[in-house]
Structures are given as structure tokens and as C-alpha cells.
C-alpha positions as CSV (number, residue, x, y, z in Angstrom):
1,X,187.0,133.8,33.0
2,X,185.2,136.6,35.2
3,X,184.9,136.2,38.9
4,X,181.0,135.4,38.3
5,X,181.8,132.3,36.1
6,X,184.1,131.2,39.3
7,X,181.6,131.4,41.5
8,X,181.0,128.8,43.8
9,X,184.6,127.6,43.4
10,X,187.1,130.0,42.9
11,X,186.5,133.6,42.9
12,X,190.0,135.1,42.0
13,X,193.9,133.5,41.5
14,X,195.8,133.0,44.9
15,X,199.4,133.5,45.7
16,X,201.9,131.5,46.3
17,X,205.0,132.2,46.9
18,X,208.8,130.8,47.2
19,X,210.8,130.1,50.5
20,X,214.2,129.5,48.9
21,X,216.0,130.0,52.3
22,X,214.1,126.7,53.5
23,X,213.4,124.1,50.8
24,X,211.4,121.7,53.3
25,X,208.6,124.0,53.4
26,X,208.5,125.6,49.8
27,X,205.3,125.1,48.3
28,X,207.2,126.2,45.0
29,X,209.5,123.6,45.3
30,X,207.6,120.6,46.2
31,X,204.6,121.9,43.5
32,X,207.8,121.9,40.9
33,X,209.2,117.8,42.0
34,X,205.5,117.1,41.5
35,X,205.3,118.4,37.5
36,X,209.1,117.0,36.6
37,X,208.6,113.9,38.4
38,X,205.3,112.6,35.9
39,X,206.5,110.4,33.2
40,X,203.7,109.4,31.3
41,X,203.3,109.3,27.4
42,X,200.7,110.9,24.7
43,X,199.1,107.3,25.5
44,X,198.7,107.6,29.0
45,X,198.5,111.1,30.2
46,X,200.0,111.6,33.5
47,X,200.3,115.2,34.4
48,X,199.8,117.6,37.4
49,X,196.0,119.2,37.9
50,X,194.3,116.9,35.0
51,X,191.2,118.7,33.2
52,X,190.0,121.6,32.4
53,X,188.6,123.2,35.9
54,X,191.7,122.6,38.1
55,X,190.6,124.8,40.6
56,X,187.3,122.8,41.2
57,X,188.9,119.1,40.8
58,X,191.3,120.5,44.0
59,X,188.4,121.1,45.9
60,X,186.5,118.3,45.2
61,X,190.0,115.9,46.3
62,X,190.1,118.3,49.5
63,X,186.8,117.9,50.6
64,X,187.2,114.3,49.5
65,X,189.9,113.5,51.7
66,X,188.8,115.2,54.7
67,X,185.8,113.3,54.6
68,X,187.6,110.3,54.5
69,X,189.7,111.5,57.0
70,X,187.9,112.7,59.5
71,X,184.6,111.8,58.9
72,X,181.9,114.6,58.6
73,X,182.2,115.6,62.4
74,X,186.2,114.2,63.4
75,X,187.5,118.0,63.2
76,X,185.1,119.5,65.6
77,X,183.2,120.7,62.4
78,X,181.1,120.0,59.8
79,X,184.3,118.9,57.1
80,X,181.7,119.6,54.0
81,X,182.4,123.7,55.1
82,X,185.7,123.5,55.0
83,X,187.3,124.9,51.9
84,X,190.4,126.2,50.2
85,X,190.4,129.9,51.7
86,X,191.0,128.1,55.4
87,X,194.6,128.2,55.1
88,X,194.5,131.5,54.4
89,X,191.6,133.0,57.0
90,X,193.9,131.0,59.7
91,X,196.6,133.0,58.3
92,X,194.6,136.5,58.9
93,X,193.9,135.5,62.5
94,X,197.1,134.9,63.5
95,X,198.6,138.0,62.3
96,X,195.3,139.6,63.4
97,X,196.5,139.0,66.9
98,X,199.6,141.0,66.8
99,X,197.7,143.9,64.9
100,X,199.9,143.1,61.8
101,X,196.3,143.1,59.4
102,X,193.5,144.9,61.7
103,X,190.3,143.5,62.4
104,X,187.9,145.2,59.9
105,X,190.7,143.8,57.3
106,X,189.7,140.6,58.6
107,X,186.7,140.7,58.3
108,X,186.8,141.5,54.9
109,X,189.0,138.5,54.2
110,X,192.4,140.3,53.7
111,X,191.7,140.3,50.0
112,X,191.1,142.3,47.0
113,X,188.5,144.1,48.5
114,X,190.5,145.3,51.6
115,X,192.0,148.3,49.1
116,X,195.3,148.3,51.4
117,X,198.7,147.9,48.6
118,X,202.2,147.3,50.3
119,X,205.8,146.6,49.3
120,X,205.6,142.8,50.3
121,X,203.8,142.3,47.1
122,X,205.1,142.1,43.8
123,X,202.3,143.7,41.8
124,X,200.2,147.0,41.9
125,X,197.3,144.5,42.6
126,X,195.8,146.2,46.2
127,X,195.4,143.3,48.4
128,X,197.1,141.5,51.4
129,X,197.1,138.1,49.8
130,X,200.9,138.8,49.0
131,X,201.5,138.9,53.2
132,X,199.2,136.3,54.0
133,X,201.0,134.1,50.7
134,X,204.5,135.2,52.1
135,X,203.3,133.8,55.8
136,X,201.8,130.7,54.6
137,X,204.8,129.6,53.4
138,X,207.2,130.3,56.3
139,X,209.2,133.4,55.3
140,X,209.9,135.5,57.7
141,X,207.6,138.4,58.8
142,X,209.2,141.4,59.5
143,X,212.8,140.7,58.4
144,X,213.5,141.6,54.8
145,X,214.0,138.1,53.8
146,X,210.0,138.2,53.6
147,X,210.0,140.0,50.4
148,X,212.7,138.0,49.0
149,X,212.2,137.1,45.3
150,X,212.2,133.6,44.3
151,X,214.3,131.5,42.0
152,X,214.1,132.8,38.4
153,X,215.5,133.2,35.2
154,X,216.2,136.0,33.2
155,X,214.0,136.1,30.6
156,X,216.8,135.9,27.6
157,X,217.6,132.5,29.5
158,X,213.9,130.5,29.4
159,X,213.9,130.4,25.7
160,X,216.9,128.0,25.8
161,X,215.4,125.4,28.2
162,X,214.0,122.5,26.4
163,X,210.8,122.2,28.8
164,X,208.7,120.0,26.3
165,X,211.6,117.3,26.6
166,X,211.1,118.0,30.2
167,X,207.6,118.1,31.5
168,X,204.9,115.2,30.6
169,X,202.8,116.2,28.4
170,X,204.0,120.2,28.3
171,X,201.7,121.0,25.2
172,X,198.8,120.0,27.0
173,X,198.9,122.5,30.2
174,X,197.3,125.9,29.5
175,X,199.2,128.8,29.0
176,X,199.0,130.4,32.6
177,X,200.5,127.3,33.8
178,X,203.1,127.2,31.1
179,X,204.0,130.4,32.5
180,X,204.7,129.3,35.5
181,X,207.0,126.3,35.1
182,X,210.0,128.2,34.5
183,X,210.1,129.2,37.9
184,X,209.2,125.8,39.2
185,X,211.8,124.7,36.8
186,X,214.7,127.4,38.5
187,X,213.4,126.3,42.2
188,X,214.3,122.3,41.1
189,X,217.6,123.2,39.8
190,X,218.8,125.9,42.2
191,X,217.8,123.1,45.1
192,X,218.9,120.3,43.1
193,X,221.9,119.0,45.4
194,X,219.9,119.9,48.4
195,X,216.8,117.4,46.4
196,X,219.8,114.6,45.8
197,X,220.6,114.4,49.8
198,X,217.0,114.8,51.4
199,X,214.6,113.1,49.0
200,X,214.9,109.2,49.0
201,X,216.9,107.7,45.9
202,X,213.8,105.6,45.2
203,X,211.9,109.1,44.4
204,X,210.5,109.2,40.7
205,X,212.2,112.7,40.4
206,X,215.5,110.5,40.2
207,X,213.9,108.6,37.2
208,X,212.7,112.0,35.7
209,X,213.3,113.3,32.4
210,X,215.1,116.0,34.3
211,X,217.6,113.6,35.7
212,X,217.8,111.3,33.2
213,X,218.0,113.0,30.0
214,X,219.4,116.4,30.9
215,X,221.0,116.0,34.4
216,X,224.5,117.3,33.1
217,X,223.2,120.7,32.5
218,X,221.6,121.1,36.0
219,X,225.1,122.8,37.3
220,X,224.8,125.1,33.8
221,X,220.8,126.4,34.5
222,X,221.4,126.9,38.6
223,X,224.2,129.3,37.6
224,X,221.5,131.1,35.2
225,X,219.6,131.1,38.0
226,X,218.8,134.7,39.7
């Protein structure tokens, strides 16, 4: 879709990205227990983001729970303003303060539109989001474990995985999201021991298809796993 059907919810994709030095705070890995922990059936769908607009069902369950939460006025704010770029203008300031992204980039969101390109992202895309993505989730600024790549697989490897007799209802996600599970699926496996001694036992990732049907061949994929 073009950025001026998004408007008014999402105007562009967002990155995420990978902290595979410290599983507790990887949004990749917790996103990737969430899809292989859904066992439903064709009968009773049960999967991650349900419908066809997932970006504006997010917001609507954000601004939902905040209301909730804190009432319209418990954060010092009206909660109705709040919305999904937060994270990342919180982000901005705090780098802001050490000069790391400088102010008229702040002002201008640190996105797209900033025209600035570095070697902390992975893509020719110009924008900061792959600094402010990299800060959100904990790496390390500064030290060259920020850039470091996340779990994957070779390509010639993916084919093999049997992700429709993994994932709940795998036919019905779209084909950008497809896309992505392989590396949600290398993230489970290449934290999987660390998963079996930090999550309780009475998890529904240890009643998973995952675990249950194809748990033996966890030690084979982590060793695919670059």
C-alpha cells in the first residue's frame, strides 16, 4: 500500500531488530515464542496479529490498554495522544542528548526524511530507524556488537524447514510476514536451551508443535543456524 493509504495509522514499516547476545530483552525472540506457541486449528484460528490491518488492530489494543491502564490523564498526559512512534521519539531524545542524532534530525523524527545513511543499517534505505531499532532493543551503541546480525539461515537451508507443520495456521499469514518467520524461527532454536531453563515448564511453547512434534531436530537447525 502507499504511505497515503497508511495514513492515519502507519505511515511506513518499522525496524526491529535482534539482540542475540541477551535473550531477555529480544523483541525477535519473544515476537517468535509468541507465533510457535499458538495452537489452534482451521476451526478455531488462533494466530499472531489476526486480520487484515495489523498495524491498526496494534494501535487500537495500545491505546486500549493504556486507557485502561491509566485512565485518560494517570501518565501526566492525555493517553488518547499517545501512539506507536513514542518508543521510538524517546529513543531520539536520548541519544539526542549525547549528540549521537542532532537536534534538526530530531526534529524531523530520525526517519526517512532525515536523508542521513550509515553502516548500522542493513539496507541502502537512508534513515536512522536502523540506530534508533538497534537502541530500542538494548544492543550496544558504540561497540561493534551494535551492528551484529541476527540469527538466520542460509537461504539453501529455509526450504527444508517444515514451517506449515509448525506455525498455526502458516497459510493464512501474508507473505511479508511469511518472510519473516524464518528468522523468528532461527532466534527460537538458536535460544532454545536458554528458553528450556528461563521460561516456566507450564509455558504453551513447551506444548508447541515445535516441541512436540519436531523437538529432536532443534540441536540439527541451531547448528544451521548463522
Amino acid at each position: 500500500t502507499t504511505k497515503s493509504d497508511q495514513a492515519g495509522a502507519m505511515s511506513y514499516f518499522k525496524r526491529i531488530y535482534a539482540n542475540a547476545l541477551n535473550p531477555y530483552v529480544c523483541p525477535i525472540l519473544a515476537l517468535a515464542i509468541e507465533v510457535f506457541s499458538r495452537n489452534g486449528s482451521e476451526t478455531d484460528p488462533d494466530r499472531v496479529f489476526p486480520g487484515t490491518l495489523p498495524h491498526q488492530n496494534h494501535n487500537h489494543g495500545l491505546k486500549a490498554f493504556l486507557k485502561k491502564t491509566f485512565g485518560l490523564t494517570g501518565l501526566g498526559v492525555d493517553t488518547s495522544r499517545i501512539t506507536g512512534h513514542s518508543p521510538k521519539r524517546s529513543a531520539i531524545m536520548t541519544v539526542s542528548d549525547c549528540e549521537v542524532v542532532q537536534w534538526h534530525s530530531a526534529e524531523l523524527r530520525a526517519d526517512h526524511k532525515c536523508g542521513i545513511t550509515s553502516s548500522y543499517q542493513t539496507s541502502l534505505a537512508p534513515q536512522q530507524d536502523g540506530i534508533m531499532g538497534r537502541i530500542l532493543s538494548c544492543l550496544p551503541f558504540g561497540e561493534r556488537d551494535f551492528n551484529l546480525a541476527p540469527p538466520h539461515f542460509d537461504a539453501k537451508d529455509i526450504v527444508s524447514v517444515p514451517f506449515s507443520t509448525m506455525v498455526t495456521n502458516f497459510e493464512s499469514y501474508t507473505i511479508d510476514f511469511k518472510s519473516v518467520i524464518p528468522y523468528l524461527f532461527a532466534s527460537l532454536v538458536y535460544h532454545w536451551e536458554w528458553i528450556e531453563r528461563n521460561i516456566p515448564q507450564s509455558h504453551p511453547i513447551f506444548t508447541s508443535k515445535v516441541a512436540v512434534l519436531h523437538k529432536r531436530n532443534i540441536p540439527y537447525w541451531r547448528s544451521k543456524v548463522l
